[in-house]
C-alpha positions in Angstrom: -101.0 -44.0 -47.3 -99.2 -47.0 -46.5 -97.9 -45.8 -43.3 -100.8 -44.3 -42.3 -102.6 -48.0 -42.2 -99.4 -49.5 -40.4 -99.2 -47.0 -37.5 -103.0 -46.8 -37.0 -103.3 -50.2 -35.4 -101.0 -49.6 -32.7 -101.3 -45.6 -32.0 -103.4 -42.8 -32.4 -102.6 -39.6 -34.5 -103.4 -36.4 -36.0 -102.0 -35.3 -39.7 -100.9 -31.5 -39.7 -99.1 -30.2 -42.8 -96.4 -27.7 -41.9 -97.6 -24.3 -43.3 -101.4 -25.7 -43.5 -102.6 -25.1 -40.0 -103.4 -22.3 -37.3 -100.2 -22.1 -35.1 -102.4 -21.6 -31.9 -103.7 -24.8 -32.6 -100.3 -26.4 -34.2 -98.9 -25.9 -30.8 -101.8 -27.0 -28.9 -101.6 -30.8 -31.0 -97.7 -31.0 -29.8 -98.6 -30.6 -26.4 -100.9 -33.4 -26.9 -98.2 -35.5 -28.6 -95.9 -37.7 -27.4 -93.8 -37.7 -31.2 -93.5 -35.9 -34.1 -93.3 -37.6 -37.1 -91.3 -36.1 -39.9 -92.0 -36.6 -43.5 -90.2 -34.3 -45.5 -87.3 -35.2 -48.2 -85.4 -32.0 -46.5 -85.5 -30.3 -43.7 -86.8 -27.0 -44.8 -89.0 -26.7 -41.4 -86.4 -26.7 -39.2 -88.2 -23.9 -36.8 -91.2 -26.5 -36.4 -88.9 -29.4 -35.4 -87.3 -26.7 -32.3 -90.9 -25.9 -31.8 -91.9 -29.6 -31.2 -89.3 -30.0 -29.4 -90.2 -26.6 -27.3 -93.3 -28.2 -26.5 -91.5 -31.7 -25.1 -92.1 -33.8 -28.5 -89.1 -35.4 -30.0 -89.1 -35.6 -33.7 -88.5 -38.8 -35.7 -86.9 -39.0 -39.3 -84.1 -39.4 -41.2 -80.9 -38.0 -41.2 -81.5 -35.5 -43.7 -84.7 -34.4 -42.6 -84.3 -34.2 -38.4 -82.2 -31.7 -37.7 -82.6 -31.8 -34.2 -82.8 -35.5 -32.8 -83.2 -35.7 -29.1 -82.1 -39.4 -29.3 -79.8 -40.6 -32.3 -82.4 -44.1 -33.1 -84.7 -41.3 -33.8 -83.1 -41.0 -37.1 -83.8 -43.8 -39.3 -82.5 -45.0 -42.5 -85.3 -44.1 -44.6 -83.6 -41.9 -47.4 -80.3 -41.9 -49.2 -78.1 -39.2 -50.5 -76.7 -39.6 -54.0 -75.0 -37.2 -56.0 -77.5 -38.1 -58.8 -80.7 -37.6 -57.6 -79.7 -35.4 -54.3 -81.9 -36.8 -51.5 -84.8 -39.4 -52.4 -87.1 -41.9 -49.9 -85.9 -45.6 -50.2 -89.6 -46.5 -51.1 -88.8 -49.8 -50.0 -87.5 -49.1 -46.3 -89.2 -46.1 -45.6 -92.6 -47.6 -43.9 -91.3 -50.6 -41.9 -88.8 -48.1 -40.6 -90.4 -45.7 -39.1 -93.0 -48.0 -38.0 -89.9 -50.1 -36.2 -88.3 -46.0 -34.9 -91.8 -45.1 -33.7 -92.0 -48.7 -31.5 -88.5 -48.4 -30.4 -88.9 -44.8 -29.1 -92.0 -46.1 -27.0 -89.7 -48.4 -25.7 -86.6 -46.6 -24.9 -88.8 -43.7 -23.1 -91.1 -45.9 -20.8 -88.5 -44.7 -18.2 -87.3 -41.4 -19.2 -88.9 -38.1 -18.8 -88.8 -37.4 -22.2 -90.0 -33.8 -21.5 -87.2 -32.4 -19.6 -84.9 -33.6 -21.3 -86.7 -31.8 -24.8 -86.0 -28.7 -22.4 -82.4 -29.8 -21.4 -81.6 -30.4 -25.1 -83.2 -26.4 -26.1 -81.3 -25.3 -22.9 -77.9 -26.3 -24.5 -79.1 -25.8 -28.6 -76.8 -24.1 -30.5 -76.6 -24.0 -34.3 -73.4 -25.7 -34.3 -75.4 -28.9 -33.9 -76.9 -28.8 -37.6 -73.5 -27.9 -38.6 -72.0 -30.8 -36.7 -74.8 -33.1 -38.6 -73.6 -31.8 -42.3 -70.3 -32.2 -41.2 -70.6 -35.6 -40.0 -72.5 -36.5 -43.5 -69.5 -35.7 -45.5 -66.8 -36.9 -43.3 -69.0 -40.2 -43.7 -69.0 -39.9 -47.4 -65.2 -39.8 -47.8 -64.5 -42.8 -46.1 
């Protein structure tokens, strides 16, 4: 893919499709990792996401497909919601911005120890936080 030839000159990765892979193994590559990349129109895998984060890899996507962001710019605007066509990738945006989210969160976490504060963010998780994120889309929606 398209994405695939952008982020391969600067980083190295490993593809792993949720539901397609030995979870010994799945967990062993997020170790590894220092980001989990998130294509998925929704977030159905929501588990995988707490388990990234379990293993002290943030998740970058959108809005409606990271349900857990440890950092806010680790959503970016790479899908819209319309009552038409529910959600649906901006073809245009999507590439260049997760290529630019992926370069900023190398940035922003030189200095931080991105690890604890995955564990930090589990020690206080509570479901209210997806609710909270649906809550916020519509309130955004009315005005």
């Amino acid at each position: 893919s398209d994405f695939i030839k952008n982020i391969n000159k600067e980083y190295s990765y490993k593809t792993i499709r949720y539901g397609n892979y030995n979870k010994k193994n799945y967990l062993k590559q997020l170790g590894n990792s220092k980001l989990t990349v998130w294509f998925s129109i929704e977030d159905f895998c929501a588990g995988a996401q707490l388990e990234s984060l379990y293993m002290g890899t943030p998740v970058i996507g959108t809005r409606y497909n990271n349900t857990y962001p440890l950092y806010k710019f680790l959503n970016v605007e790479g899908s819209t919601l319309t009552n038409k066509d529910w959600i649906k990738w901006d073809e245009e945006k999507v590439i260049a911005k997760y290529v630019e989210g992926i370069a900023k969160y190398f940035k922003e976490c030189e200095k931080k120890n991105v690890s604890d504060e995955c564990k930090n963010y589990l020690n206080d998780f509570d479901y209210n936080a997806y609710s909270n994120q649906v809550i916020e889309i519509f309130e955004r929606k009315k005005s």
